[in-house]
VEXLUMMAR-324138 format. One record per residue (C-alpha): residue number from 1; chain; z, x, y. Coordinates in steps of 0.5 Angstrom, whole numbers. Layout:
@seq->NUM	mol->A	Z->Z	X->X	Y->Y
...
//
This chain:
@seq->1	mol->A	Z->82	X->-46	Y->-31
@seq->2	mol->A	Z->84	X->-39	Y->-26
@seq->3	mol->A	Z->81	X->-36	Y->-22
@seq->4	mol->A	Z->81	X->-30	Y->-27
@seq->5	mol->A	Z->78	X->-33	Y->-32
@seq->6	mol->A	Z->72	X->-36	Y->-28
@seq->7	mol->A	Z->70	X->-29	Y->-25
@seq->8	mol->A	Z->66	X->-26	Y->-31
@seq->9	mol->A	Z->62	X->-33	Y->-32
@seq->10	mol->A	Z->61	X->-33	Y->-25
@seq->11	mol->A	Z->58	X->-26	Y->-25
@seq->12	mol->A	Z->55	X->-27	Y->-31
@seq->13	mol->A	Z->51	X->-32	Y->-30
@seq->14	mol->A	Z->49	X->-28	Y->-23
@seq->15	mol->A	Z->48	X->-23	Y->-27
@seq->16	mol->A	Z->43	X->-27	Y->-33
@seq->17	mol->A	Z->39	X->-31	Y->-26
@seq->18	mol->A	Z->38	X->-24	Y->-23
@seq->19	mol->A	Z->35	X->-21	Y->-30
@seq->20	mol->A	Z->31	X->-28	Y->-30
@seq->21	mol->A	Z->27	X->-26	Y->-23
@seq->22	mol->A	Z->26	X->-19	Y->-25
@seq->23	mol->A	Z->23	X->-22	Y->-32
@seq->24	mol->A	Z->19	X->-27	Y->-26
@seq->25	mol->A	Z->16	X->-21	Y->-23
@seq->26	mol->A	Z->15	X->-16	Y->-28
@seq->27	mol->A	Z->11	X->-22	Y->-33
@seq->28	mol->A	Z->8	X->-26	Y->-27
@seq->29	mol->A	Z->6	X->-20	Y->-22
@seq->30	mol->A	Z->6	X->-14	Y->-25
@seq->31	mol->A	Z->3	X->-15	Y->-31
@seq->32	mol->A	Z->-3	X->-19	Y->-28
@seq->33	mol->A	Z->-6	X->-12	Y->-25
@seq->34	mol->A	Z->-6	X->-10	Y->-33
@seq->35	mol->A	Z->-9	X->-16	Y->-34
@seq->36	mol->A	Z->-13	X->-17	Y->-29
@seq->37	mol->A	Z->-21	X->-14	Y->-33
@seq->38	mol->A	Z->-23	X->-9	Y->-29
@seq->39	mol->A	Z->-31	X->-11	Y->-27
@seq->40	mol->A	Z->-37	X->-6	Y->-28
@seq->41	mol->A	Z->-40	X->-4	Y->-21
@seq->42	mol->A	Z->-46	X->-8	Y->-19
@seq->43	mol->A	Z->-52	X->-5	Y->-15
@seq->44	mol->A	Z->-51	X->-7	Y->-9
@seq->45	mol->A	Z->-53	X->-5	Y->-2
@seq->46	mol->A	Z->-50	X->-9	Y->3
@seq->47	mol->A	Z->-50	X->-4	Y->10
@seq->48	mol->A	Z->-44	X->-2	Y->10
@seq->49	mol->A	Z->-39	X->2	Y->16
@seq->50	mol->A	Z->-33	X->6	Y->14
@seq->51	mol->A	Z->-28	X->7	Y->19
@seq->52	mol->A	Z->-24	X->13	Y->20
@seq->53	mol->A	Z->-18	X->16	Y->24
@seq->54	mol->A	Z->-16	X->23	Y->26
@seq->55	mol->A	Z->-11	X->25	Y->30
@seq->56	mol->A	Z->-11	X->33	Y->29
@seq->57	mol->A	Z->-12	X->33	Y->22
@seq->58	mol->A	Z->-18	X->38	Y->23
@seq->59	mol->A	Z->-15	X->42	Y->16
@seq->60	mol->A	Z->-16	X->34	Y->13
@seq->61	mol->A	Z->-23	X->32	Y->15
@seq->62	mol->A	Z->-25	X->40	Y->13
@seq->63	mol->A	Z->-23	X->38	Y->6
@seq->64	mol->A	Z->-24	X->30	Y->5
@seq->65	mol->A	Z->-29	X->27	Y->9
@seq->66	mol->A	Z->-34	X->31	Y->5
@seq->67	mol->A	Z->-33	X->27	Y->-1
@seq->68	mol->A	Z->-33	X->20	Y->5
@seq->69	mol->A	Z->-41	X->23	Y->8
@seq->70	mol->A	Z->-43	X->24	Y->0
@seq->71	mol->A	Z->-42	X->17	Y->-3
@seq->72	mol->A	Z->-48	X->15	Y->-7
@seq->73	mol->A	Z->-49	X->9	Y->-3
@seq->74	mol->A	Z->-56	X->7	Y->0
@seq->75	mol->A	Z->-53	X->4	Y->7
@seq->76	mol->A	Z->-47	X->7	Y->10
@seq->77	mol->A	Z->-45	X->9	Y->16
@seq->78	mol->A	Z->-38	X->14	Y->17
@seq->79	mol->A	Z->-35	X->12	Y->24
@seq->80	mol->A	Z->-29	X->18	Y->25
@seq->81	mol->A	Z->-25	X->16	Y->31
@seq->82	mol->A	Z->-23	X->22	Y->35
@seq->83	mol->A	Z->-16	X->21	Y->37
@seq->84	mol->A	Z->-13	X->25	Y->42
@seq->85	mol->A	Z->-14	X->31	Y->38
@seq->86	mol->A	Z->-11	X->38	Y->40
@seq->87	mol->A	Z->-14	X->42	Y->35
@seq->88	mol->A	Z->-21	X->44	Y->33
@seq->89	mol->A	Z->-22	X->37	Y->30
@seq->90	mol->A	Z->-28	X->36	Y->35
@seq->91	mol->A	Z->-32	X->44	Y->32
@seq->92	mol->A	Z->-31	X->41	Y->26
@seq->93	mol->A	Z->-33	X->35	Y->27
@seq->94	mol->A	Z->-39	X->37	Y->31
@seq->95	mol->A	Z->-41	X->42	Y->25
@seq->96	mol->A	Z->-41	X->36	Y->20
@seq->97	mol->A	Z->-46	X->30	Y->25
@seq->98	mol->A	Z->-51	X->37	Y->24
@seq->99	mol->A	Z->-51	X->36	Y->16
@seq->100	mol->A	Z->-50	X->29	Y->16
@seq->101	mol->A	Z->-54	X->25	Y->20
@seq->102	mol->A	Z->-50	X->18	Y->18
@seq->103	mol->A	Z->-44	X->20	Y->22
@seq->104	mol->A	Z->-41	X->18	Y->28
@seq->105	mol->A	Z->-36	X->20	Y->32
@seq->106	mol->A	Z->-32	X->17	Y->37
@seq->107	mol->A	Z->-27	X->21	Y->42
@seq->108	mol->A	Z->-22	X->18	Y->45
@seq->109	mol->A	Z->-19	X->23	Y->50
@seq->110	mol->A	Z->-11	X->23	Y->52
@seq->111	mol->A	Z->-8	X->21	Y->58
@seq->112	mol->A	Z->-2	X->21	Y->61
@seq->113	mol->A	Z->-1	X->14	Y->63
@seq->114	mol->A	Z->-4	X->11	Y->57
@seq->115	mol->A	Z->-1	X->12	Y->50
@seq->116	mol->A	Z->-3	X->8	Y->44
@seq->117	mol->A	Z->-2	X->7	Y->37
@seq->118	mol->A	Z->-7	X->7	Y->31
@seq->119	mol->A	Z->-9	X->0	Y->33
@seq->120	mol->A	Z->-13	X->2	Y->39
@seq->121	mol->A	Z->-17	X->7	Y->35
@seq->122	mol->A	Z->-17	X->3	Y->29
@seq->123	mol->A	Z->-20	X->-2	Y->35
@seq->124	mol->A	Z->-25	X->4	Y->38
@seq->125	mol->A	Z->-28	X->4	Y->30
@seq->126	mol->A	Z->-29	X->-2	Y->29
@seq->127	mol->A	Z->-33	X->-3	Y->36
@seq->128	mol->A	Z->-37	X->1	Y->35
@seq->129	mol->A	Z->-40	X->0	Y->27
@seq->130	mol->A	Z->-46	X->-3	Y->28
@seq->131	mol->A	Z->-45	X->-7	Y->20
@seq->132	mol->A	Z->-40	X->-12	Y->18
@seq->133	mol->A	Z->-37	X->-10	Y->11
@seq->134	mol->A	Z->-32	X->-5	Y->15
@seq->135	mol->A	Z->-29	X->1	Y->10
@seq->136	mol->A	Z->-22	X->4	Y->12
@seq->137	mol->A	Z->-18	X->10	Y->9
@seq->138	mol->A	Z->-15	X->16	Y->13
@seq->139	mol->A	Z->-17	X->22	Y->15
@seq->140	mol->A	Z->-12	X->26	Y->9
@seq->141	mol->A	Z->-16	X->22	Y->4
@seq->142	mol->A	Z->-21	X->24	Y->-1
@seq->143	mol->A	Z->-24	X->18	Y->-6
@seq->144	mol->A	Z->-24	X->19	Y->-14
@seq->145	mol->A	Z->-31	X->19	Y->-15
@seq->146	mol->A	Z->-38	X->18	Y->-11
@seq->147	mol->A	Z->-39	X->11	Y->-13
@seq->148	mol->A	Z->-32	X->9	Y->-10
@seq->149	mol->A	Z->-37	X->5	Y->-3
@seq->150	mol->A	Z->-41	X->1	Y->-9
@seq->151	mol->A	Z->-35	X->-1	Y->-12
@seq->152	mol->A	Z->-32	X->-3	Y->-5
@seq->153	mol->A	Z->-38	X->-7	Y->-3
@seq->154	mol->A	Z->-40	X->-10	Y->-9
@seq->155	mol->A	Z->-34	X->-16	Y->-9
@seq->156	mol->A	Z->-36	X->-18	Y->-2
@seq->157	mol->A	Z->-39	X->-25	Y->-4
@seq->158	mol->A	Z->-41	X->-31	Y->1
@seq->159	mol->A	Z->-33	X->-32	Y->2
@seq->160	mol->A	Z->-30	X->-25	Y->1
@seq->161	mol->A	Z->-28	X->-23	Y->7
@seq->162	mol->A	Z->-23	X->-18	Y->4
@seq->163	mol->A	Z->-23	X->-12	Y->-2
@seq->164	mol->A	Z->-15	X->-9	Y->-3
@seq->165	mol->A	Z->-17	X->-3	Y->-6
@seq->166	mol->A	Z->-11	X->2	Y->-9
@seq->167	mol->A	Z->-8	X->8	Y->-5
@seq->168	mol->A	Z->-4	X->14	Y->-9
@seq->169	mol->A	Z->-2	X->21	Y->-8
@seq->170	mol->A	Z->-5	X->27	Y->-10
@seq->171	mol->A	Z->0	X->29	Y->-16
@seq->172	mol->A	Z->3	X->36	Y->-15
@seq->173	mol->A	Z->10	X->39	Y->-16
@seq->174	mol->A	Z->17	X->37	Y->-15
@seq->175	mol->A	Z->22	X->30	Y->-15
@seq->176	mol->A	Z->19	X->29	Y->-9
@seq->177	mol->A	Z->12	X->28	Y->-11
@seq->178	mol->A	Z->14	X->24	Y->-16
@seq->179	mol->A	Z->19	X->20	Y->-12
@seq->180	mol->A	Z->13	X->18	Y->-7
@seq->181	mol->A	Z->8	X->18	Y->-12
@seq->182	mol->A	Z->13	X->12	Y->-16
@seq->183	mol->A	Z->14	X->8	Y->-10
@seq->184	mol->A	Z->6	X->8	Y->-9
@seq->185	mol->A	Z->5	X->5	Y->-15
@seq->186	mol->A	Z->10	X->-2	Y->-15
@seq->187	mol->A	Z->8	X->-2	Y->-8
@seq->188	mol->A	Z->2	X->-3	Y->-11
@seq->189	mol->A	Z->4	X->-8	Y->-18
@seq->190	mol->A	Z->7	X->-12	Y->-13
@seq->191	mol->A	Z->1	X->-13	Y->-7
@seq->192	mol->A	Z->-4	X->-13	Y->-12
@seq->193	mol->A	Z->0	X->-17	Y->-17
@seq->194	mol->A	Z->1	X->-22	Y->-12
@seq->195	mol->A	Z->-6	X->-22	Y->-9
@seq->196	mol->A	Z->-9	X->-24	Y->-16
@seq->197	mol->A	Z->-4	X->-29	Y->-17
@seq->198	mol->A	Z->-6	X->-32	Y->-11
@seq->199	mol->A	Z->-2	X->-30	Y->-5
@seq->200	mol->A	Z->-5	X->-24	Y->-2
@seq->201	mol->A	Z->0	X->-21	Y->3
@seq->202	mol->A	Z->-2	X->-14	Y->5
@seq->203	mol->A	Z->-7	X->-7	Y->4
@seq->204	mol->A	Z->-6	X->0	Y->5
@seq->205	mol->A	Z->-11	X->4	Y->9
@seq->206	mol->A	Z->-12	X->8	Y->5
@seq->207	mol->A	Z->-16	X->3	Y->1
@seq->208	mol->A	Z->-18	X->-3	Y->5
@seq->209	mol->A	Z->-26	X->-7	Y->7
@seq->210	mol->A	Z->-26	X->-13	Y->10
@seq->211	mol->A	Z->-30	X->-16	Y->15
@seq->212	mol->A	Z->-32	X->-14	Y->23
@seq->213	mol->A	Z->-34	X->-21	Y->24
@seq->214	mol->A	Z->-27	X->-24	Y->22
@seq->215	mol->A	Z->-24	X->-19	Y->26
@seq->216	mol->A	Z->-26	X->-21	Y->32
@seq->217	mol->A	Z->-27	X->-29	Y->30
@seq->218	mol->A	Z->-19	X->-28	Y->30
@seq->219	mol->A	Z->-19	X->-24	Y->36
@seq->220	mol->A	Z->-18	X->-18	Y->33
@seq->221	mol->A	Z->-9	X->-15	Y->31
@seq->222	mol->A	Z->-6	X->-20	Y->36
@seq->223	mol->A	Z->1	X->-22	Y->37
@seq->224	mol->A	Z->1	X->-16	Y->33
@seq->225	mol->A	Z->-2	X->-11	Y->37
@seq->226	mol->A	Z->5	X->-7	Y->40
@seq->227	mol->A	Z->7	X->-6	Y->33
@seq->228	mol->A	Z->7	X->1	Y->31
@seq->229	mol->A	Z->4	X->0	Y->25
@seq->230	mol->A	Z->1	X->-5	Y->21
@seq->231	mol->A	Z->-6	X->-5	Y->22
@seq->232	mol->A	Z->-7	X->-5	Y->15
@seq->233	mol->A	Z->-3	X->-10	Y->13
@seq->234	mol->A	Z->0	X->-14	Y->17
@seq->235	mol->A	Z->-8	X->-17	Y->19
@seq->236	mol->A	Z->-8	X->-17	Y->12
@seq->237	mol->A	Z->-2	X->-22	Y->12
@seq->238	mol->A	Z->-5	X->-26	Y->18
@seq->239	mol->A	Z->-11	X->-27	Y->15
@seq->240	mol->A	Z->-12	X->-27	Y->9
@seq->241	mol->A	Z->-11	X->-32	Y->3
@seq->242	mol->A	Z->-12	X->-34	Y->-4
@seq->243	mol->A	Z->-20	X->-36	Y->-3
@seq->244	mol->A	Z->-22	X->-29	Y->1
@seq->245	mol->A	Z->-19	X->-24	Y->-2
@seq->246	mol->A	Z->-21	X->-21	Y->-8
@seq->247	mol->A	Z->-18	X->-13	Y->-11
@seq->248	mol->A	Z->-22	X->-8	Y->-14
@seq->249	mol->A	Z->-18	X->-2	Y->-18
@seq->250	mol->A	Z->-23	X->1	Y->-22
@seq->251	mol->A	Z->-22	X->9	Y->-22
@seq->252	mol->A	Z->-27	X->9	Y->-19
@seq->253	mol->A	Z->-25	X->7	Y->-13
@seq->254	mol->A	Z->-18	X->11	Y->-12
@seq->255	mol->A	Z->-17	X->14	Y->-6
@seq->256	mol->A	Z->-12	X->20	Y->-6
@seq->257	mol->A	Z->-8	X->22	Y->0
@seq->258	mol->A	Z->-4	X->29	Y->2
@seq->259	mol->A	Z->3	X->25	Y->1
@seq->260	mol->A	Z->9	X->29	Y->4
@seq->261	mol->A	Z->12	X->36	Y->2
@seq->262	mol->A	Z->19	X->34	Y->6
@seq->263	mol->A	Z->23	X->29	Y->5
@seq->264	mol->A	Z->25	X->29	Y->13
@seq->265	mol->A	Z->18	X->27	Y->14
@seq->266	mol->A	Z->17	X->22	Y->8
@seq->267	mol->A	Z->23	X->19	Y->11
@seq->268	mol->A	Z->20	X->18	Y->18
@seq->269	mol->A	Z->13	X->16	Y->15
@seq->270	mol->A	Z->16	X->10	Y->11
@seq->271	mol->A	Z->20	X->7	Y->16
@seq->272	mol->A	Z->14	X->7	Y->20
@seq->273	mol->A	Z->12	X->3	Y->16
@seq->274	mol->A	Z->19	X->-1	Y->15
@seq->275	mol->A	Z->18	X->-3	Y->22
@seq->276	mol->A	Z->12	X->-9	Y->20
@seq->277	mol->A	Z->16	X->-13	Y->14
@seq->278	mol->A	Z->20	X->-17	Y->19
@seq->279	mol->A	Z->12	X->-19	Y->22
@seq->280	mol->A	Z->10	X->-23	Y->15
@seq->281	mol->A	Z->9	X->-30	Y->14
@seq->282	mol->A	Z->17	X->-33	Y->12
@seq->283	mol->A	Z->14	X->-35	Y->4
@seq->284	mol->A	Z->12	X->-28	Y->4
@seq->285	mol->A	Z->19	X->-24	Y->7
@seq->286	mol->A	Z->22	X->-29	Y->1
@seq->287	mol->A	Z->18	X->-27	Y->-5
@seq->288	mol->A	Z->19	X->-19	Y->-3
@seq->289	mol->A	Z->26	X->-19	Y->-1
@seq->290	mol->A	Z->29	X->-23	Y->-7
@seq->291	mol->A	Z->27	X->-18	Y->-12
@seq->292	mol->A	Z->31	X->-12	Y->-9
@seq->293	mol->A	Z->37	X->-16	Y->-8
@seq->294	mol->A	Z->35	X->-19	Y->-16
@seq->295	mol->A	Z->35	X->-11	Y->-18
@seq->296	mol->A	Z->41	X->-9	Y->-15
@seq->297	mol->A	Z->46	X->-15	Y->-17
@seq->298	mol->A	Z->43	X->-15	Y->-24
@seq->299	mol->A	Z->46	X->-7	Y->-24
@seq->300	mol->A	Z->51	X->-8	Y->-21
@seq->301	mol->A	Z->54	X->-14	Y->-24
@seq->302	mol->A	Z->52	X->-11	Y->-31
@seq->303	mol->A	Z->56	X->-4	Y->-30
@seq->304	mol->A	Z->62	X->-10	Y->-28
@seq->305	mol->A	Z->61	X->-14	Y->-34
@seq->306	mol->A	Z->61	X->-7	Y->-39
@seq->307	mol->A	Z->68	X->-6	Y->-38
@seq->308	mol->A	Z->70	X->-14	Y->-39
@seq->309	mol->A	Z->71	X->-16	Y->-47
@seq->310	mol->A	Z->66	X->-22	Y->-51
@seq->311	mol->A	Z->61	X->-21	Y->-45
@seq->312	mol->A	Z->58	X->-14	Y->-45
@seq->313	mol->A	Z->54	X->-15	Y->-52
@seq->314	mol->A	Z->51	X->-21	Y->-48
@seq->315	mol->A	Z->49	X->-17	Y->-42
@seq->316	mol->A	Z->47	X->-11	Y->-46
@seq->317	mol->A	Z->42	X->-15	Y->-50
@seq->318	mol->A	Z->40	X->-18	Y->-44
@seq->319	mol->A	Z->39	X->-11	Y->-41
@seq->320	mol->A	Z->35	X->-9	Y->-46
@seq->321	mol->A	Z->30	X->-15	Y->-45
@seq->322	mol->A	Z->29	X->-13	Y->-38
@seq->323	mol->A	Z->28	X->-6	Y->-40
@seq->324	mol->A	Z->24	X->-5	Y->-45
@seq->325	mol->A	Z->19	X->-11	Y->-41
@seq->326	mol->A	Z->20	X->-5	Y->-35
@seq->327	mol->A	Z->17	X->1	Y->-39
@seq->328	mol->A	Z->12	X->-3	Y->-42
@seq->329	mol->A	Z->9	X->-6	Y->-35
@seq->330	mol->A	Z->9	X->1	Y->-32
@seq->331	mol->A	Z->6	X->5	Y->-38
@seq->332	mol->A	Z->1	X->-1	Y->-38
@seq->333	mol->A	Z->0	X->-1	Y->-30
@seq->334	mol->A	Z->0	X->7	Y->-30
@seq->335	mol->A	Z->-6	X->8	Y->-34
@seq->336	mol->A	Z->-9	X->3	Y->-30
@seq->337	mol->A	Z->-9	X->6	Y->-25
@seq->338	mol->A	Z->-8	X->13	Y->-26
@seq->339	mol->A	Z->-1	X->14	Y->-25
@seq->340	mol->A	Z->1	X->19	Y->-32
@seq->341	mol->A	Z->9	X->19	Y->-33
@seq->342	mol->A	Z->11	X->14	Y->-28
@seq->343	mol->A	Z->15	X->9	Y->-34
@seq->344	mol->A	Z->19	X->14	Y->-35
@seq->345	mol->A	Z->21	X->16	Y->-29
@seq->346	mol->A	Z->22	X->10	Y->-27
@seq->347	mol->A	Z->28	X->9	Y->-31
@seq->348	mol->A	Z->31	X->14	Y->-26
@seq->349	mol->A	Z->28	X->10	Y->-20
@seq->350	mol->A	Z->28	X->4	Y->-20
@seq->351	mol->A	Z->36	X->4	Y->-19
@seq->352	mol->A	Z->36	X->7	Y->-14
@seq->353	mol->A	Z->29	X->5	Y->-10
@seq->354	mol->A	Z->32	X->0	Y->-7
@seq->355	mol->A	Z->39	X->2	Y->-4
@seq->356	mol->A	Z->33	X->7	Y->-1
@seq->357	mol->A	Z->29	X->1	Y->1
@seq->358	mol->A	Z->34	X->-3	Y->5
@seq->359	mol->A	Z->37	X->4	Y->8
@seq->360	mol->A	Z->31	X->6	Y->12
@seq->361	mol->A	Z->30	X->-2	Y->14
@seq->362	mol->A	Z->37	X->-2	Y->16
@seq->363	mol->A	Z->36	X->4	Y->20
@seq->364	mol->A	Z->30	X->2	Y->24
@seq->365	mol->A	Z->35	X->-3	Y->27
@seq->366	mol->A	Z->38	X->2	Y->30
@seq->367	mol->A	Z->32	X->6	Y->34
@seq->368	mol->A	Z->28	X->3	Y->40
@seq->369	mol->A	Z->21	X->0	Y->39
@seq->370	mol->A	Z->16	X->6	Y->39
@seq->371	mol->A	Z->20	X->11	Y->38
@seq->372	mol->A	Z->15	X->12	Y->31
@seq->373	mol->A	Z->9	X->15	Y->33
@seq->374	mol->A	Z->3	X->15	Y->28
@seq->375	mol->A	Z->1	X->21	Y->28
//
C-alpha cells in the first residue's frame, strides 16, 4: 500500500479518536455540571470570615462590597486587605467600618524594598480571620443574591474542606464581553465537571471557601508561594481531592465580576493566570491539555478529509455527532449557570479558543518571572 493511500486513513482515524475524546469530555465532564441536582440551601450558622483583596480598587469596593457587608447571614466577618492602595480605598473603607460593625480592615503600606504578590495579602487576610470557613472573592465582585454565604457555608460538613463556587462576568456589549464571558464558562464545565467526577484540580477566587485550619496544617502556598498567581487554584490542586471537595452553583451563589473592556488588558490578565498551569499535578496537566490538542487535530484533520473522496461523508457525520453534543451541552450547562446565549456563540468560539490558549501560554515563555503583576 502507498504512501498515498494510507495518509487519509491515518488521518481519519486521528480524526475519529480526536471526535472520540471530545465526545469523552463533553459527556462525562461537562454534562455532569447539568446533571449534577442542584441542593436547597440549608439553614446554617457556622461562623464564617470572607476575605477580600483590594488594590486601588475604591470605585469597586463603593460599588460591590455593599452587596458582601449585606448577606443574610448570622455570623460572618468581611476581612478587606488593603493592599498598597494609591487612591481613596482607605476613606471608603473607613465610611463603610462606620455602617458595618463586622468589617475589618487590614492595611499593608507599600515599601520600596519589599514588593509581593496576591499571596501575601491573601496571607495577611487569612491571619487575621478570627473563624475557620474562609470565604474568598475580589474586590470588583458582587454575589447574585444575599443568600449567597449560606449557600457557601452550608456544604462544609465534617470532611469538606473546600466548597468550588462559580465565578462569571458581568454581561454587557461587544464580542469582547461574550468572548471573556465564553471562556468563563468552559473553564467553569471543565473545573466543575472534573470536581464532581472526582478529580477536583482547581477554584477561581472570585468564588472559593475552604478551611483556615487546612491552610495552615499544609503550611499555607508553599513551594508555590513565588508564583504570580494561583492563590486560588494551585492551593486547590495541591490540596484538594475527591473525598474534601464538594461544588455548589445554585444562582444563588453566583458572584459576578467587572470583566475587561480591552482586549490588551484581557490578554494580560489570562496570561497571568496562564502562568500557573505549568504547577499542577502530572495527571491533571494530561487531562487538560489533551482536549485542546483533541479540538484542534479534530478541525484541522475534518477540513483535510472535506476535499478527499469516499472519506468526507464519514467525517461530516462524525462532525455532526460531536456538534450537536456541543450546542446541547453548553445550552444545558448555560442555563444552569445563568450564562443566555453562550451555545451559539460557542459555535464560532470553540475554533478559535484554543489557538488563543496555546498562544498566550507559549508567549509567557518569553517573558521573565514576575513580570505580571496582580494588580
Amino acid at each position: 500500500m502507498s504512501q498515498n493511500n494510507l495518509f487519509p486513513q491515518i488521518l481519519f482515524v486521528l480524526f475519529s479518536l480526536s471526535a472520540a475524546v471530545q465526545l469523552f469530555y463533553y459527556l462525562w465532564f461537562y454534562l455532569a455540571v447539568h446533571l449534577q441536582k442542584e441542593k436547597l440551601l440549608k439553614p446554617s450558622d457556622k461562623p464564617v470570615s470572607v476575605i477580600i483583596c483590594a488594590r486601588n480598587e475604591a470605585e469597586n469596593l463603593k460599588n460591590f462590597l455593599p452587596s458582601v457587608l449585606e448577606q443574610d447571614y448570622p455570623d460572618y466577618e468581611v476581612i478587606v486587605v488593603n493592599d498598597c492602595s494609591e487612591d481613596n480605598s482607605y476613606d471608603i473603607l473607613g465610611s463603610f467600618i462606620n455602617k458595618y460593625p463586622h468589617l475589618r480592615v487590614s492595611n499593608v503600606n507599600k515599601d520600596p524594598k519589599f514588593t509581593h504578590n496576591k499571596k501575601f495579602a491573601q496571607f495577611i487576610g487569612i491571619k487575621a480571620a478570627k473563624n475557620d470557613i474562609l470565604v474568598f472573592t475580589d474586590a470588583d465582585c458582587m454575589p447574585e443574591s444575599p443568600k449567597w454565604l449560606k449557600g457557601i457555608a452550608s456544604n462544609f460538613e465534617e470532611k469538606t474542606c473546600f466548597v468550588l463556587g462559580y465565578g462569571g462576568y458581568l454581561n454587557k456589549k461587544g464580542i469582547l464581553n461574550k468572548y471573556i464571558r465564553y471562556d468563563c464558562l468552559t473553564i467553569a464545565m471543565q473545573y466543575l465537571g472534573m470536581a464532581i467526577r472526582g478529580v477536583p484540580y482547581m477554584g477561581v477566587g472570585r468564588n472559593l471557601a475552604y478551611r483556615r485550619s487546612l491552610f495552615f496544617e499544609n503550611k499555607g502556598f508553599g513551594a508555590h508561594n513565588h508564583v504570580i498567581s494561583g492563590d486560588d487554584d494551585l492551593f486547590v490542586n495541591s490540596n484538594s481531592n475527591k473525598y474534601n471537595t464538594v461544588v455548589e452553583f445554585s444562582h444563588e451563589t453566583h458572584t459576578r465580576s467587572v470583566p475587561c473592556s480591552k482586549f490588551s488588558d484581557w490578554t494580560i490578565q489570562k496570561k497571568r493566570h496562564l502562568t500557573t498551569a505549568p504547577y499542577y499535578k502530572f495527571c491533571d496537566k494530561l487531562l487538560l491539555i489533551a482536549e485542546p490538542v483533541s479540538r484542534i487535530i479534530f478541525y484541522a484533520a475534518f477540513i483535510v478529509l472535506l476535499s478527499l473522496p469516499f472519506l468526507w461523508q464519514y467525517a461530516l457525520m462524525i462532525f455532526g455527532v460531536r456538534l450537536i453534543t456541543q450546542i446541547m451541552v453548553v445550552a444545558l450547562v448555560q442555563k444552569k449557570l445563568n450564562e443566555p446565549g453562550m451555545a451559539g456563540y460557542s459555535l464560532f468560539f470553540d475554533i478559535f479558543s484554543p489557538l488563543i490558549n496555546g498562544f498566550l501560554f507559549l508567549s509567557n515563555a518569553f517573558k521573565r518571572p514576575g513580570k505580571y503583576q496582580w494588580k
